[in-house]
N, C-alpha and C positions, 0 to 999 in steps of 0.2 A: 306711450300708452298712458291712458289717466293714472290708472294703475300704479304706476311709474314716478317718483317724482325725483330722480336722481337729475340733474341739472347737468343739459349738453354745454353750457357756457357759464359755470359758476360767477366769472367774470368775465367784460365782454374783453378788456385789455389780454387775459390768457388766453384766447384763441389766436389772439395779433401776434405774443411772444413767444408763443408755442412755433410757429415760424421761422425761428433764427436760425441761426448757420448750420447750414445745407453739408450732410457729408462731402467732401470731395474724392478726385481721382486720389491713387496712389502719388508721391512725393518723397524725392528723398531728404533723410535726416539737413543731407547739406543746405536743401533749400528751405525746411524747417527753421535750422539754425541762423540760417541769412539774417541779421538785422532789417528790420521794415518800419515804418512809421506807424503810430497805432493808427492813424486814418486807412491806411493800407492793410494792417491787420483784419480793417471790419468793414473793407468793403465787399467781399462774401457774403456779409451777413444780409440779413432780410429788413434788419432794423438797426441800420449802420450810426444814425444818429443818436440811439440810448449804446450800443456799442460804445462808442468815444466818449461815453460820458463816464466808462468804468476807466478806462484806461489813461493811462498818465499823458497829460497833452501836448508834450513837449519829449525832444529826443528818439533814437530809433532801438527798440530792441527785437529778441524773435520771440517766435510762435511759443516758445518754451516759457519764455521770461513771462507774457503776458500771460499764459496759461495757467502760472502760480499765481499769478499777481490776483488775474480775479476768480483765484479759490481764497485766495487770504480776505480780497471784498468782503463774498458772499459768507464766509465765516462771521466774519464782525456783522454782517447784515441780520444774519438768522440768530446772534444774538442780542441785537439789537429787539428784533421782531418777537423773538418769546421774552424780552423786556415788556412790552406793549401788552403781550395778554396776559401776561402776570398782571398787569396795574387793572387787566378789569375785572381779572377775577380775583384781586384781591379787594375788591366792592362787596364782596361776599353775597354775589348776585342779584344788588340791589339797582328793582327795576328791568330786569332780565328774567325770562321763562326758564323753566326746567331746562328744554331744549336749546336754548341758546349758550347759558350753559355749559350744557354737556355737549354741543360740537366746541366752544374754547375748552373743553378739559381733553379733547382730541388736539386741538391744537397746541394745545400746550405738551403733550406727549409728542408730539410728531414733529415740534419745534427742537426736543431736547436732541432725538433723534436726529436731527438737523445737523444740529451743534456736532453731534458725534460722527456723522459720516464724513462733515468736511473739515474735521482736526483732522481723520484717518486720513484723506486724499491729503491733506497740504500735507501731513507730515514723511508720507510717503511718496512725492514729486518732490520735496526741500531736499530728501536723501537721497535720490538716484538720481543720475548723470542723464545728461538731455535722452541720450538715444538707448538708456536698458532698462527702458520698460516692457519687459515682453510678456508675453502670457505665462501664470494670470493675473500679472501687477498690473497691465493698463488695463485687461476686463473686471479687474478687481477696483480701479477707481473708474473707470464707467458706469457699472454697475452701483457704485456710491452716489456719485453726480446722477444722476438717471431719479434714485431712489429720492432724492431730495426734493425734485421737481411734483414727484408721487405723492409725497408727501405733503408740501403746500398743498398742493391741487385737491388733496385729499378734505384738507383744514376747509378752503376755500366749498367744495361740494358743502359739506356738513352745513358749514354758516346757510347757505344757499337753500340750503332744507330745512333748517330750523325757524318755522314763521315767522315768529316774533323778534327776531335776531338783524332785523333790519336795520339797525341804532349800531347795533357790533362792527356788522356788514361793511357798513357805509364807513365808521370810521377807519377800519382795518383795509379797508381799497385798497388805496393808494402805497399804503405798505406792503400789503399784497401781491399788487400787481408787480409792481417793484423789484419785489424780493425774485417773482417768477422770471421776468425779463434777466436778473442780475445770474441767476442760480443756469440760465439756458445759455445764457452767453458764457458761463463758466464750463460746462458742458460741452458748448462748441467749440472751444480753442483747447479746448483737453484734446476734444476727438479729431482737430485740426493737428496737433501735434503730435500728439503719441497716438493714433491710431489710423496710420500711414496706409494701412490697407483696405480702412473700410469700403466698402461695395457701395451700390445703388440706393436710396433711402428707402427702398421696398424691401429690400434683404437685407442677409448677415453677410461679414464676410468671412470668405474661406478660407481654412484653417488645414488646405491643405487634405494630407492621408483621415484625419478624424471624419471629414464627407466621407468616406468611402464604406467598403462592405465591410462589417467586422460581426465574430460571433457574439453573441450574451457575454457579458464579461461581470465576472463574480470577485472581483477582488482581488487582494495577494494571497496567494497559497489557496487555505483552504476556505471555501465561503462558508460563512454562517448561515446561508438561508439554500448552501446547496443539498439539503434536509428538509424534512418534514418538519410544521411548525413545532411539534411535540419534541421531535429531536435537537431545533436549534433552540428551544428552552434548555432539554437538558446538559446541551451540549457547554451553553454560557454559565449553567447552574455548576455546572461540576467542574471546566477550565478557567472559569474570571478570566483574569488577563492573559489567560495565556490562548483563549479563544481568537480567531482572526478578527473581532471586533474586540479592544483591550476593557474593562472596565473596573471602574477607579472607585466604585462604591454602588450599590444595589439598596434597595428596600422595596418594600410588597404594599401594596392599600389594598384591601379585605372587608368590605362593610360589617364582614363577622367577626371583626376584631382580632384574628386570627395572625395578621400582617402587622409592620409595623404603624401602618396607618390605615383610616377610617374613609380618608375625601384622600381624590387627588390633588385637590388644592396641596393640603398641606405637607406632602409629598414632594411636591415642587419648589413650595418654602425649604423645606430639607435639602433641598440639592446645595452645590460648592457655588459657589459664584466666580465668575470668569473662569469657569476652566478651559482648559488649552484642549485643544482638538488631538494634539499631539501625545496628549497623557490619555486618552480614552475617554469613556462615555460611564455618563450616572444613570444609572439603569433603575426606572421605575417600572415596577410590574404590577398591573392593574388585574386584578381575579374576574372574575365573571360576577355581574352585577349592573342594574342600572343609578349609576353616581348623577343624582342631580343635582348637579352646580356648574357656574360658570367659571372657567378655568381661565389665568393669564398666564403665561410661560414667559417671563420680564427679560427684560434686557441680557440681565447678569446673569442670568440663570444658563448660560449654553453646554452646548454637547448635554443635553439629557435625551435619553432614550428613554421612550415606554413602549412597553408590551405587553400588550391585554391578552387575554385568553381565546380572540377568533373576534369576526365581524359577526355581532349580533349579539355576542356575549359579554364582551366588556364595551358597557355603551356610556359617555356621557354627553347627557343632554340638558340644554334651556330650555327657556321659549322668549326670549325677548327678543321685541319686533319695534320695528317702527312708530305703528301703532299705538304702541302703548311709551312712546314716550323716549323710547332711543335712538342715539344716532345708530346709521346702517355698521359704521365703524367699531361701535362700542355692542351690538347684537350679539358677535356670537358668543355661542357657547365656549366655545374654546380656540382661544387667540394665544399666538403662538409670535414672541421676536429677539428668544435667545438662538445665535447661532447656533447652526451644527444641530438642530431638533432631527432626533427621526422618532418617527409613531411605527408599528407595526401590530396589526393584530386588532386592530379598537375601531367601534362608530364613535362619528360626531354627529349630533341629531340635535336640530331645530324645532319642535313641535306648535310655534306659535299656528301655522295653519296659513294657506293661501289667503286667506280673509284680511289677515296680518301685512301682508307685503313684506316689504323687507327683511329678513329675517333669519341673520348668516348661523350657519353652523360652526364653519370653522374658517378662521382669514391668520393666516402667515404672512407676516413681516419680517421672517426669519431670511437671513442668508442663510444658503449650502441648506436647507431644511426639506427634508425626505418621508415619505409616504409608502408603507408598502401594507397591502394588504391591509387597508380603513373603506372603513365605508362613510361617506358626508350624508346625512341625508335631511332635507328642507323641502321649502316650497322655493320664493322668490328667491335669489343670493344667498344661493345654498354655500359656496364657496369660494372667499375670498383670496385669492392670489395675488394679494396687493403690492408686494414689491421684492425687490431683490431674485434671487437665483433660488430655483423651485422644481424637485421633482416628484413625481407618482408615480407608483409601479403596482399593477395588479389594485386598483381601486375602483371602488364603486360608486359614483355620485348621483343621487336624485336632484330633479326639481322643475321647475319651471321657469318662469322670468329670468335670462339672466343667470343661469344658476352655477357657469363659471365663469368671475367676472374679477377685475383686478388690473394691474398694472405691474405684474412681474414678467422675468422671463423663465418662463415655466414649462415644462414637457409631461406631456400626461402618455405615459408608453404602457400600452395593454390594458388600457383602463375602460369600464363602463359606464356610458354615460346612458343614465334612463329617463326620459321625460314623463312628466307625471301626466295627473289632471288636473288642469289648473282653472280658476275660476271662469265662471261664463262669459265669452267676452276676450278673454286673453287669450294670447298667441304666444308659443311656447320659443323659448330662444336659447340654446344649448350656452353661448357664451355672448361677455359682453368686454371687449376688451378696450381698456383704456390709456392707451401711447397717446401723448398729448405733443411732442417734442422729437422731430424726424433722426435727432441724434442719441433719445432712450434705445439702449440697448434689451428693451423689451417684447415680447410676444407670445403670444401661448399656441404650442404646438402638440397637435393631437396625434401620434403616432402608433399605429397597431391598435387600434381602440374599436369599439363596436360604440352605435350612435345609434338606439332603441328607443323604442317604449315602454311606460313600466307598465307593472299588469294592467292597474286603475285605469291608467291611459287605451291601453291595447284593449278593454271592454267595454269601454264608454261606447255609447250609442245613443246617449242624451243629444250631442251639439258635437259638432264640428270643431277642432281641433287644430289649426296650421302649428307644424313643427318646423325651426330653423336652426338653423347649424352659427349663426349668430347676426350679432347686430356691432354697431359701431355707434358706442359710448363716447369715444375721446374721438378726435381730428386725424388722430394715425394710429388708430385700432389697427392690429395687426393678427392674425391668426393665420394658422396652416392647418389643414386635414388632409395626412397621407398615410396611407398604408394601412386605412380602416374600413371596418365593414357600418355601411350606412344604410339603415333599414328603412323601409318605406317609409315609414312616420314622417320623413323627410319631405320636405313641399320640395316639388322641384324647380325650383328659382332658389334652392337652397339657404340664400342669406334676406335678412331683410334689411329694411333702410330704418334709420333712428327717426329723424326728422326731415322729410323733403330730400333732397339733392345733399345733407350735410356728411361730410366726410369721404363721399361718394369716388370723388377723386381721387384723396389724401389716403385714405386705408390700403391696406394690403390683406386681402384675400388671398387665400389659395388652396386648390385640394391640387394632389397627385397619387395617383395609381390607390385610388381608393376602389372597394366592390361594394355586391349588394345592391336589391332594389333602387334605394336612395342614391344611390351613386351619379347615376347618371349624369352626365356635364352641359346636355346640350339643351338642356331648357334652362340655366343658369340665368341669373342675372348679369346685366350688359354694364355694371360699370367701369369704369376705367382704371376702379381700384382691384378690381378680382381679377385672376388672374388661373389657369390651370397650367400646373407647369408639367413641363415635358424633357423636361435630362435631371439626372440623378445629380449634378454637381448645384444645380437650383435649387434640389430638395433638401441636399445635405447639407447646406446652411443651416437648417433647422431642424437640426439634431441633434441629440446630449451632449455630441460631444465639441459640437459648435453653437449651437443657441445657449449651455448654460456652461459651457464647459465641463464637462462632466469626467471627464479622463482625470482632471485634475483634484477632484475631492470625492465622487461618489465610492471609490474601491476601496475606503477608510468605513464606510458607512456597512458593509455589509451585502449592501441590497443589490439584486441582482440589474442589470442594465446592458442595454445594448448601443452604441458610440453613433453607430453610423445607418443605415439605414438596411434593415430587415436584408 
């Protein structure tokens, strides 16, 4: 859409490299380990010839050996790379726009972050033995690898949108492309080696009893949210640690001075840095009030909990948009990439307006980062889910364009999604998801959710309205819609196409055993990428407790969740 200027080919060489090695069958450790030639190693791949150009030219080793070899590459690459925008932005933006810029000062974050997921994956493949990697050490460096690729591609869009940045653009290519080719192929002999089981490149693979039927699961012992919200305030107010969620330090923000702080910003500066998942959660509790400012929850800052006083009453909001001069990256109000975040109780609200375009409320870069009981609300890219492992429970999201859109893998269970009124002209699109790489362990799944209009929308009688359940952003956009109620507002061809025939193939679509008006399947659209599935072991791939792993971290969190499928 004009509307629109989020760029389906940032560069044209990352649709080429987004290509490379192809999941395979199941394989045992033996023939993993087997010594092979690296020519051998990457004939697999899709682009066998940049392949051989990471790998040592001479000699035979296995899947394992090579598999460390180019994490250690792509390490020195992505330091090499945020070498390069250091040197332009330490020009001190001379001859460069606002804009240009401010996508390299995304790049230059999303580089450091680079840096940091692939010391964690090498250093964690250098110490364990070819074959114990099991869950969720290899989904825990997948989901690293996966996030890195998110990340360039992230840097690359920005440039891509910022006009004037044609000079940056052009010099950073070839680095660019480079680093993306280098960071897929690193990705692919990971998931060639330690992930022996993956499936089809349309699904996940199966993990076994977690597909299966399981009830709500609340934790150990006793849940903290198996109460009323009033109750699990007072419940954490009066036990601290000794509550089923432990917590290691507390403070209040009260704009009536009342607390120990004013803004949540500074709230968040007061938290510990790096603290351990394992010692508990820094509890910020947000009063009832609307806080305007733009919030970062930084690297170091993990395991903070906030809790506002209800959706509607502790609200913070922006309004920076596109329009006035932001990246879509740097927009929202409140961005969130210290691990282990959970929000409970709070809006995050965008107020720039449809007029604005772009214009996120809230985007997670958080690993293990949880949602219960928030409301997002925007126009365009209301809700960033940009990368890593992502859940929602009992939330409410407005918007229009796009309004859940990212490159995590993310589960939105019992959540509501309301389409607004979006300007004259546009066409409303529930999600836009961005898998650019058939071995990201990414996708967003909609399960037990209702898929509505919001009031604005449900009275309009001005113009015509098509609502869609999404679009495909990236080459292997991925999403699933099961086990929710789908309201008329739904066009029935359900999903639309981005540009012409692109992705059309490559995506993975899917609803199962949805209801509701909207539901309907048989006016669907016919691509070869959608798909309606029909057994419960298809759908429970993309479930908590298989698309983010969820058995594994959420019962430390509190929040209530369900593993397997309703």
């Amino acid at each position: 859409m004009a509307a629109d200027i989020r760029a389906t080919t940032a560069l044209p060489a990352i649709l080429v490299l987004s290509l490379s090695l192809l999941v395979v069958a199941a394989r045992s450790d033996t023939a993993v380990a087997t010594p092979v030639t690296p020519s051998t190693a990457c004939n697999e791949t899709t682009d066998p010839n940049f392949c051989r150009t990471v790998l040592p030219s001479n000699g035979t080793s296995n899947l394992y050996t090579y598999g460390r070899f180019s994490v250690a590459r792509s390490l020195a690459n992505a330091n090499r790379f945020l070498a390069l925008v250091n040197r332009y932005l330490a020009r001190g933006g001379r001859g460069l726009s606002p804009g240009a810029v401010a996508a390299l000062q995304d790049c230059q974050l999303l580089s450091v972050l680079n840096i940091d997921f692939l010391s964690s994956a090498g250093a964690t493949l250098n110490t364990s033995a070819n074959s114990t990697l099991l869950d969720p050490q290899a989904e825990d460096v997948q989901t690293l690898l996966s996030a890195i690729l998110t990340n360039q591609q992230t840097c690359a869009d920005g440039l891509q949108a910022a006009a004037s940045a044609w000079s940056v653009r052009d010099g950073l290519a070839v680095p660019m492309a480079n680093s993306t080719k280098l960071y897929s192929v690193s990705l692919s002999l990971f998931t060639r080696a330690w992930v022996p089981a993956a499936g089809k490149s349309g699904g996940r693979r199966s993990r076994g009893s977690s597909s299966a039927n399981k009830p709500p699961h609340h934790g150990h012992g006793r849940g903290l949210f198996d109460a009323t919200d009033d109750e699990m305030v007072r419940r954490m107010a009066l036990e601290g640690a000794a509550a089923a969620v432990p917590v290691v330090g507390e403070v209040t923000v009260d704009q009536s001075g009342a607390g120990n702080y004013t803004t949540v910003g500074d709230a968040v500066a007061a938290a510990p840095s790096n603290l351990a998942g394992s010692n508990g959660y820094f509890v910020i509790r947000v009063a009832a009030g609307v806080y305007e400012e733009n919030v970062v929850v930084p690297k170091n800052k993990k395991y903070v909990m906030m809790i506002g006083d209800g959706i509607g009453q502790s609200v913070i909001t922006g309004n920076r948009s596109v329009v006035d001069g932001w990246t879509t990256f740097n927009s929202a109000t409140f961005a969130v990439l210290g691990t282990g975040f959970v929000a409970v109780n709070m809006t995050f609200r965008n107020t720039a307006g449809p007029a604005k375009h772009q214009a996120v409320a809230l985007r997670s870069g958080a690993d293990l980062s949880t949602f219960y009981r928030c409301s997002f609300e925007a126009y365009q890219d209301t809700l960033y889910t940009h990368s890593l492992r992502q859940f929602y429970r009992a939330c409410d999201i407005y918007g229009t364009v796009d309004y859940v859109f990212g490159n995590a893998a993310v589960v939105f269970q019992g959540c509501n999604l309301y389409s607004r009124l979006p300007m004259r002209g546009q066409s409303n699109t529930v999600t836009a998801q961005g898998r650019t790489d058939p071995n990201q362990n990414t996708g967003t799944t909609l399960q037990g959710c209702v898929v509505a209009a919001a009031p604005d929308l449900a009275a309009n009688a001005a113009f015509p309205v098509a609502t869609y359940l999404g679009r495909p952003w990236k080459l292997y956009s991925r999403t699933v819609i099961m086990q929710s109620e789908v309201d008329a507002v739904v066009d029935p061809a359900g999903w639309m196409p981005w540009d012409g025939d692109f992705a059309l193939a490559t995506l993975f679509y899917a609803e199962y055993n949805n209801s509701g008006p909207g539901a309907d399947t048989s006016r669907r659209v016919a691509w070869p990428g959608f798909h309606v599935l029909g057994s419960v072991a298809d759908a429970g791939n993309f479930t908590v407790g298989n698309m983010v792993l969820g058995d594994f971290w959420l019962p430390q969190t509190g929040v209530p969740f369900t593993s397997g499928l309703n």
